[in-house]
C-alpha positions as CSV (number, residue, x, y, z in Angstrom):
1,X,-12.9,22.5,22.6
2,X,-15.3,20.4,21.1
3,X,-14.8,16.3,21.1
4,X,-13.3,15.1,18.1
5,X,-14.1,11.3,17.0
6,X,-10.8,10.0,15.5
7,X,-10.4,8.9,12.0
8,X,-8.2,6.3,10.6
9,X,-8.0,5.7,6.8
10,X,-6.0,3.6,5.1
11,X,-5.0,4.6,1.5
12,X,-3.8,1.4,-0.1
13,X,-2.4,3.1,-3.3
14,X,-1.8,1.0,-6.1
15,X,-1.0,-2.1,-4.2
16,X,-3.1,-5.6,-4.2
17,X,-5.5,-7.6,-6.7
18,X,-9.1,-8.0,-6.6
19,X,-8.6,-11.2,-4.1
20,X,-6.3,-9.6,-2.3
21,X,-8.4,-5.9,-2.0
22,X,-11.6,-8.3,-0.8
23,X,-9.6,-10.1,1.6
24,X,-8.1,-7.0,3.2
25,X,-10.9,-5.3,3.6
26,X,-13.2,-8.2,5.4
27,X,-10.3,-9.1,7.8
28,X,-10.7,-5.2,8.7
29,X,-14.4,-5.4,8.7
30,X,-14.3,-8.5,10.5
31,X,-11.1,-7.6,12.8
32,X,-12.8,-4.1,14.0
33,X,-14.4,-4.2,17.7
34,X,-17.9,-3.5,18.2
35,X,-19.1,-0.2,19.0
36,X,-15.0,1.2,18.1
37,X,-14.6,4.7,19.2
38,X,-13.0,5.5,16.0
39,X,-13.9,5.8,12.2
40,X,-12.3,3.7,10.2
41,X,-12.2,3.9,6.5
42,X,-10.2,2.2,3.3
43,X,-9.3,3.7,-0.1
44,X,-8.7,1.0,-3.1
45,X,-7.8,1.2,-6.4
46,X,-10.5,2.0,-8.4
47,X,-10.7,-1.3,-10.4
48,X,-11.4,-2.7,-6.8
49,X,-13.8,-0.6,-5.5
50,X,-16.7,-2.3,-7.0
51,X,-15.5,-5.7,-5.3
52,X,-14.3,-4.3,-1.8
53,X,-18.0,-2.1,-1.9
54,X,-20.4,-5.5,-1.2
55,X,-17.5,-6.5,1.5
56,X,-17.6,-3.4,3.6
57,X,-21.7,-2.2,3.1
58,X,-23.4,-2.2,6.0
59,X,-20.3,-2.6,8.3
60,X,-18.4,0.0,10.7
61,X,-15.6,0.6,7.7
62,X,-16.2,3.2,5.2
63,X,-15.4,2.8,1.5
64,X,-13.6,6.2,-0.3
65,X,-11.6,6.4,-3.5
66,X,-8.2,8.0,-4.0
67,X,-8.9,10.6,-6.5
68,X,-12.0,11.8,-8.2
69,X,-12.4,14.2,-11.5
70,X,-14.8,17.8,-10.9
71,X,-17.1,16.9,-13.8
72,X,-19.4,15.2,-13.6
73,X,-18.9,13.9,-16.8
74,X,-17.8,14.2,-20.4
75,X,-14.8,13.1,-22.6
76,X,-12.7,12.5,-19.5
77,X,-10.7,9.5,-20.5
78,X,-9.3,7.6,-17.9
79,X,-10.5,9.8,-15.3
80,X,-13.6,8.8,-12.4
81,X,-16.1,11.8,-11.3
82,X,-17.4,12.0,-8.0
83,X,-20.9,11.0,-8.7
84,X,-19.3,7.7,-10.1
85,X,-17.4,7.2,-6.8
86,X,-21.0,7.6,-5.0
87,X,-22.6,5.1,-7.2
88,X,-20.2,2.6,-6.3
89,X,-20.8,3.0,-2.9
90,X,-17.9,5.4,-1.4
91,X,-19.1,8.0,1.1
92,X,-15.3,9.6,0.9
93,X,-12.7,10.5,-1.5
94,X,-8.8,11.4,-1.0
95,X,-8.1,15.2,-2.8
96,X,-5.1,16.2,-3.3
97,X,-2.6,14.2,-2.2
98,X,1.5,14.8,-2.3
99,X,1.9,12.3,-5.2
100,X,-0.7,13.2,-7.0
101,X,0.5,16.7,-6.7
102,X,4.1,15.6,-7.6
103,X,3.9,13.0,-10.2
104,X,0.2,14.1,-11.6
105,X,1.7,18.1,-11.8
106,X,-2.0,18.6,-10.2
107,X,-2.3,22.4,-9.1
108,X,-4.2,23.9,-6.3
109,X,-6.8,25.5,-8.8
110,X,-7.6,21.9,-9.6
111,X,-7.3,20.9,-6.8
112,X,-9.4,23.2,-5.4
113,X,-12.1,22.1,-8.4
114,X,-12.3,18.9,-6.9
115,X,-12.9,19.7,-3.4
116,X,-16.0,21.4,-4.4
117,X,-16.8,18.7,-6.6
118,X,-16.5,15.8,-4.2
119,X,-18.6,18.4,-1.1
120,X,-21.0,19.1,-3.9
121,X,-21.7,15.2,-3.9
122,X,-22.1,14.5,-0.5
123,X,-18.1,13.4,-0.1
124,X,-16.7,13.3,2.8
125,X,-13.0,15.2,1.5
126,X,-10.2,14.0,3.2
127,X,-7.7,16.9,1.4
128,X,-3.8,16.4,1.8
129,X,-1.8,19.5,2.4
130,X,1.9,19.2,3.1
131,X,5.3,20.6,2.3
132,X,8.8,18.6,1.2
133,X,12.0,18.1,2.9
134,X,13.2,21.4,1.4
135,X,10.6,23.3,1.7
136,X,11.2,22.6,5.2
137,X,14.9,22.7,5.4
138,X,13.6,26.9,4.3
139,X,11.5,27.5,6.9
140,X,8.4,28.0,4.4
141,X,6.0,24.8,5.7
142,X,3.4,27.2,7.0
143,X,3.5,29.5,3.6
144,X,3.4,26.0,1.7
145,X,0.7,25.0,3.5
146,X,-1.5,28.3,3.8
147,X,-1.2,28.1,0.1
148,X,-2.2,24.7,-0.5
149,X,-5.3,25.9,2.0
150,X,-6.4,28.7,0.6
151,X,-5.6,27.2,-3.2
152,X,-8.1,24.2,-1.9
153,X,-10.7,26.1,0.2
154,X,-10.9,29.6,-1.1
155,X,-14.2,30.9,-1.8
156,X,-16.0,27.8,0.4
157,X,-18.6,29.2,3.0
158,X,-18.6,27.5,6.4
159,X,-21.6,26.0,5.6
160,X,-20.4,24.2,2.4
161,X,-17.4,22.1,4.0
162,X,-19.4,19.9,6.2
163,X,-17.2,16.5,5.3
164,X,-14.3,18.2,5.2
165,X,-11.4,16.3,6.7
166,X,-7.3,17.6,6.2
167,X,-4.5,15.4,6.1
168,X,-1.0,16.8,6.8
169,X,1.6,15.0,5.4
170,X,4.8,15.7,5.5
171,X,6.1,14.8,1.7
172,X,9.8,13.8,3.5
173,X,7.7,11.3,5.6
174,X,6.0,9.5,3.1
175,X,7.0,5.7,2.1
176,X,10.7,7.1,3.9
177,X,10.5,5.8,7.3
178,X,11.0,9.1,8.9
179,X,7.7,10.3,10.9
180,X,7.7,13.7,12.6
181,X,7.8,13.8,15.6
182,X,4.5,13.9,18.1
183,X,6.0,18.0,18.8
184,X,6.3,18.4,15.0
185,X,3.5,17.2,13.6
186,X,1.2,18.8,16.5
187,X,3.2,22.9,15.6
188,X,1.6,21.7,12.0
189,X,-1.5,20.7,12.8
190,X,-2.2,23.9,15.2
191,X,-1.6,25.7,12.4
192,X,-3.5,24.4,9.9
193,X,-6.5,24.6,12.8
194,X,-5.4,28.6,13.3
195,X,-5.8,28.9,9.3
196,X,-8.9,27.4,9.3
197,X,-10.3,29.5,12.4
198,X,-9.2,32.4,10.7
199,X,-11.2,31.5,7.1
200,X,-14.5,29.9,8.1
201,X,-14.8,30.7,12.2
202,X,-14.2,28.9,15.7
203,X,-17.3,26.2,14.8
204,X,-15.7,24.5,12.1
205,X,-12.0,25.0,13.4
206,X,-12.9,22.8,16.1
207,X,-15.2,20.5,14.0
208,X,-12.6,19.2,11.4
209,X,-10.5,16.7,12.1
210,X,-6.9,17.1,11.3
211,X,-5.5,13.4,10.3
212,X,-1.5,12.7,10.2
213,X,-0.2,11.2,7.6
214,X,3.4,10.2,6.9
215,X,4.9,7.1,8.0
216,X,2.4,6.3,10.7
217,X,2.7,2.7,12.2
218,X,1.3,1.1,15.6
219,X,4.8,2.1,17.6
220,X,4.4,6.0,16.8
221,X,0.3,6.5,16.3
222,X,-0.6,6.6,20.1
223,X,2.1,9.4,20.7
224,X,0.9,11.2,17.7
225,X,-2.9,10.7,18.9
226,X,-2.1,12.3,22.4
227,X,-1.1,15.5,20.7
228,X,-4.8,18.0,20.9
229,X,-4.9,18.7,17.3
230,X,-4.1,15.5,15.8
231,X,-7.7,13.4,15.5
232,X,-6.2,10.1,13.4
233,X,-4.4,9.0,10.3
234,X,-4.1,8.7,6.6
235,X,-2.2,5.1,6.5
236,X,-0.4,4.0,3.6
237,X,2.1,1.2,3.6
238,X,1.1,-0.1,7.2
239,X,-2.6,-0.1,5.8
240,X,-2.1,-3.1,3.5
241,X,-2.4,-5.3,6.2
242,X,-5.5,-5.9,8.4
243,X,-3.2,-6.8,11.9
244,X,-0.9,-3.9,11.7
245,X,-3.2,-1.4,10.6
246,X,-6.3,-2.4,13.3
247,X,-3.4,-2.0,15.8
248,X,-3.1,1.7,14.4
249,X,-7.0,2.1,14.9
250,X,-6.5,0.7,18.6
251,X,-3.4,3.4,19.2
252,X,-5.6,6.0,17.9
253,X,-8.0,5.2,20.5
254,X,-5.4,4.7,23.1
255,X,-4.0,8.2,22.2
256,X,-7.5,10.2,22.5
257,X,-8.8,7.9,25.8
């Protein structure tokens, strides 16, 4: 198995104010050891990203948006494309995640439309796949999940996903408190690594990282971190402040040393 450098993201929704998104972001910068052994990235609004972007250049934290269009351009309104989110200075972008798919109605086609979109600019893609408390109640997570896959993925050569990252996030874990359980979360992420060898080969199975997402806070990350296919976090809530999530970032370490 090839070494995996955990990944930490924190995806601070639509939470804070300009002030607040600048302040944030350099107690991260600021807070985050030299030479970490993890990445660490943050995901603003976009209103912010042009004020947290001056903050963060040249330091260890990464800048990515939360959601990016596949054109490049055109009578869009209200929509960002990915070449905008590059000339603002993001190097990532968040793709499908579960409330964008629940309360945007986004589909896997489009989804799928803005993977491409965001690899074709250089993006590192951190997509979300993920089933709900039902879904899993059924017994259908892996078909959920296979389809949000293959919806997101299909028709991508190996040698187009370099960037790729995938998030699993359990919808029922999200903003709920609940987190799956180190055992849980590492069945899902196995899979989703058996899917992937399956698609595009052994080489990039064990070159993307697989991030958890759902709840995660410093008491549960270094559990989920031991687990072999788990390489980090998509952070939401615990994100939104520096102390709680550099703690993650340290667990996350912890977990893989």
């Amino acid at each position: 198995m090839k070494d995996r450098r955990p990944l930490v993201v924190g995806n601070w929704k639509m939470h804070l104010d300009g002030a607040g998104a600048e302040r944030l972001a350099g107690e991260i910068r600021d807070g985050l050891p030299p030479g970490a052994s993890v990445d660490v990235g943050v995901c603003p609004p976009f209103p912010y990203l042009c004020r947290v972007s001056p903050v963060l250049k040249g330091s260890a934290v990464a800048l990515g948006a939360q959601d990016g269009h596949w054109e490049q351009q055109g009578p869009f309104t209200g929509w960002v494309s990915m070449a905008m989110l590059v000339d603002v200075g993001c190097s990532s972008v968040i793709i499908g995640h579960s409330e964008r798919r629940q309360f945007g109605r986004e589909t896997d086609d489009e989804i799928g439309r803005k993977v491409r979109a965001g690899l074709d600019q250089g993006l590192g893609v951190i997509l979300c796949v993920g089933e709900t408390g039902p879904e899993r109640d059924a017994g259908v997570t892996e078909a959920i999940v296979a389809r949000q896959l293959s919806g997101a993925l299909e028709g991508l050569a190996s040698r187009g996903i370099r960037g790729l990252v995938v998030a699993y996030e359990p919808v029922w874990a999200i903003g709920t408190g609940k987190t799956a359980t180190p055992a849980l979360a590492q069945e899902a992420h196995q899979f989703i690594r058996q899917w992937i060898l399956g698609r595009l080969g052994s080489d990039v199975a064990q070159q993307v990282r697989i991030l958890y997402g759902g709840s995660v806070k410093p008491d549960n990350m270094r559990a989920l971190a031991e687990m072999p296919d788990i390489d980090g976090a998509l952070v939401g809530g615990a994100s939104l402040q520096a102390s709680g999530f550099l703690d993650i970032v340290r667990q996350a370490a912890a977990g893989k040393g």
